[in-house]
SERO-4910 file (N, C-alpha, C, O; in steps of 0.05 Angstrom, whole numbers):
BEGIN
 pado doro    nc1    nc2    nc3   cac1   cac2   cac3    cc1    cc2    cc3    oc1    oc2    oc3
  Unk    A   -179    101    373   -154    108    386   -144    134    373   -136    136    350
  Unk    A   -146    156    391   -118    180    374    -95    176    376    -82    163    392
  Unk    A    -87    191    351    -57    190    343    -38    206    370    -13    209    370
  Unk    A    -46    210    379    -31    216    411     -7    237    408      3    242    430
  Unk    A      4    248    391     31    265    380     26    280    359      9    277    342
  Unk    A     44    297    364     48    319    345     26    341    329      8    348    345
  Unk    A     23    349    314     -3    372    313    -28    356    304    -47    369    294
  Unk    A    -31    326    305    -54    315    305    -59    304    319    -70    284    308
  Unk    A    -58    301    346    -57    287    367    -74    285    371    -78    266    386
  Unk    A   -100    302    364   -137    292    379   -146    280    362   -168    268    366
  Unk    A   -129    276    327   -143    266    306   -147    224    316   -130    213    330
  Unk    A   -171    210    304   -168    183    307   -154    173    279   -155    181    255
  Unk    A   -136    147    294   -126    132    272   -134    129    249   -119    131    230
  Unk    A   -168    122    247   -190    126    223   -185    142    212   -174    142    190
  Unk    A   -191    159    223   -191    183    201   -166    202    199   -168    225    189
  Unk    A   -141    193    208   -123    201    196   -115    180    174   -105    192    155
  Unk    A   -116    161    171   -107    138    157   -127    141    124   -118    134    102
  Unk    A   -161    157    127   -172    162    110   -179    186     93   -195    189     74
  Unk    A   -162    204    108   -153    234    102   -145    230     72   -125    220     62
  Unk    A   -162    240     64   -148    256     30   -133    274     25   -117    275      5
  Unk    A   -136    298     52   -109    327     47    -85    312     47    -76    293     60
  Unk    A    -74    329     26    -42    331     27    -25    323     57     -8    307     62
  Unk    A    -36    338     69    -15    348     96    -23    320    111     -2    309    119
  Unk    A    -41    309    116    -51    282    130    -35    259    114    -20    243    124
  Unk    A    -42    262     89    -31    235     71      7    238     79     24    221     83
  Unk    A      6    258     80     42    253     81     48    260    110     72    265    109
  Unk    A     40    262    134     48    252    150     35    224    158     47    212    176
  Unk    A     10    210    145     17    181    151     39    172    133     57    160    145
  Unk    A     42    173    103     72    167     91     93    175    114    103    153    118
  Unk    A    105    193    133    122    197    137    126    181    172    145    181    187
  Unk    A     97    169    175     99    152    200    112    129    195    130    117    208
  Unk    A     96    122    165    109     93    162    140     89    154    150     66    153
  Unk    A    147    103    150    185    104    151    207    112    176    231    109    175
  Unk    A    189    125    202    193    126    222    208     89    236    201     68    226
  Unk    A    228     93    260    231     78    275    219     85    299    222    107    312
  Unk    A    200     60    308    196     69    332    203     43    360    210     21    353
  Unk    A    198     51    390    198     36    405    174     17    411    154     27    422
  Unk    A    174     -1    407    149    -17    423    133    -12    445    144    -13    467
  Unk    A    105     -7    442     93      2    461     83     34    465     66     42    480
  Unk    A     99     47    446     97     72    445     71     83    426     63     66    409
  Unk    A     57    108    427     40    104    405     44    117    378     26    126    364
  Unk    A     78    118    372     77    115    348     81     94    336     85     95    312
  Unk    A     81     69    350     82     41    349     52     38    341     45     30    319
  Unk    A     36     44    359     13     36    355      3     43    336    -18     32    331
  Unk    A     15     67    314      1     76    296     11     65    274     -1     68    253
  Unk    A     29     54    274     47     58    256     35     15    255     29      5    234
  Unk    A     35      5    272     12    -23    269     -8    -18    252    -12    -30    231
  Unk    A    -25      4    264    -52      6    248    -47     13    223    -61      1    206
  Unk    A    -29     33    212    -29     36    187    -18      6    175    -32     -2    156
  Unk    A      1     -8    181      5    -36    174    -18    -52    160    -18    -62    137
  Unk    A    -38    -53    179    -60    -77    187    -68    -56    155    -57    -62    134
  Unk    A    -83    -38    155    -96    -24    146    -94    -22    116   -111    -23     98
  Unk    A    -64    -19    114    -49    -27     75    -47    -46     75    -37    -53     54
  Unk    A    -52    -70     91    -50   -101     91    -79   -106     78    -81   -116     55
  Unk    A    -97   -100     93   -125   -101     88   -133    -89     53   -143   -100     33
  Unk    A   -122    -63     59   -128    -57     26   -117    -69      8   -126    -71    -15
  Unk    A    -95    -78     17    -80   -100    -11    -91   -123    -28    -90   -131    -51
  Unk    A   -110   -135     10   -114   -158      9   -152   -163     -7   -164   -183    -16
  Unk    A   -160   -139     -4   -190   -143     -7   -193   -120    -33   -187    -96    -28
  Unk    A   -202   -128    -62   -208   -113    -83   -229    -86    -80   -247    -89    -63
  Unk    A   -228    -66    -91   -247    -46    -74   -275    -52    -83   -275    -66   -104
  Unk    A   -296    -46    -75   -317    -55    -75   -335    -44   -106   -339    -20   -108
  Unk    A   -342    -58   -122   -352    -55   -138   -333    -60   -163   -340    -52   -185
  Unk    A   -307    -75   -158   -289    -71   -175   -295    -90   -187   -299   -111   -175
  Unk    A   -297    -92   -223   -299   -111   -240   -272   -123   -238   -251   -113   -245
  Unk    A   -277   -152   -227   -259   -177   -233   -259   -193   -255   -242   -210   -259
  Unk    A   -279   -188   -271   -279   -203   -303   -256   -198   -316   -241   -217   -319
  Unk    A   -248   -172   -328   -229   -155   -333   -210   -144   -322   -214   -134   -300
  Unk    A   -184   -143   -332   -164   -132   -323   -156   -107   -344   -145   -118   -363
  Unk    A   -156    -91   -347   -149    -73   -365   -126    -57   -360   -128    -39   -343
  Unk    A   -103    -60   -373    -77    -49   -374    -70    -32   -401    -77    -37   -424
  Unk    A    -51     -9   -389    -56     13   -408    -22     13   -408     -5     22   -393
  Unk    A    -23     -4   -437     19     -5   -438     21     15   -464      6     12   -484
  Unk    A     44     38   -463     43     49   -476     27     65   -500     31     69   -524
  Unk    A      9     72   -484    -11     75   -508    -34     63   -509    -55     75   -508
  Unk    A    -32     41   -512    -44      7   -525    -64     -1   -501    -52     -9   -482
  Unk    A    -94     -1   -498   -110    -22   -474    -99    -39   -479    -87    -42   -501
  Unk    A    -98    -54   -461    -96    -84   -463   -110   -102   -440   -101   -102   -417
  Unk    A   -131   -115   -447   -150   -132   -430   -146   -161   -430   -142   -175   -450
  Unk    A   -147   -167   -409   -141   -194   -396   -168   -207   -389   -182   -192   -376
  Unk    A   -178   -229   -392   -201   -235   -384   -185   -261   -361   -168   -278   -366
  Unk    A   -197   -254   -337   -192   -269   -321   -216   -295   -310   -240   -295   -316
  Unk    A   -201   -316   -295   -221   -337   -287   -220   -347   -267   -237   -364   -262
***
C-alpha cells in the first residue's frame, strides 16, 4: 500500500516505516501524533505503523541473546541471567 499524501505519496508503507533517513523517520514520528478520520489513508497508515511497533515490541530481534540481560546503570554493567 502507498502512503497516498504529501511528498511521499508513491513511497510503500514498508519502506517508509523501514527508512533510516532522518526526514522519513520523523515524518513517520510525526504521523503517529497526527489525528486522523477513519477510513482515510492517514488512518491507514497510521494502523500500520501501530501493528508494526506492536510487532516489534512484541517479538525480540533476531539473534538477540535471551540468556543475558545486560544493563549499563551508571557506569556499572550489570547482568541479569534470565530463565
Amino acid at each position: 500500500m502507498r502512503v497516498g499524501f504529501g511528498k511521499l505519496a508513491s513511497m510503500s508503507f514498508k519502506d517508509l516505516y523501514e527508512a533510516v533517513d532522518r526526514d522519513r523517520k520523523g515524518f513517520t514520528k510525526w504521523v503517529r501524533k497526527q489525528e486522523s478520520r477513519p477510513g482515510t489513508k492517514m488512518d491507514a497508515l497510521q494502523v500500520y505503523i501501530r501493528r508494526r511497533d506492536a510487532e516489534r515490541m512484541a517479538s525480540p530481534h533476531p539473534g538477540m541473546n535471551l540468556t543475558y540481560l545486560h544493563l549499563f546503570v551508571f557506569g556499572f554493567r550489570l547482568v541479569i541471567q534470565l530463565t
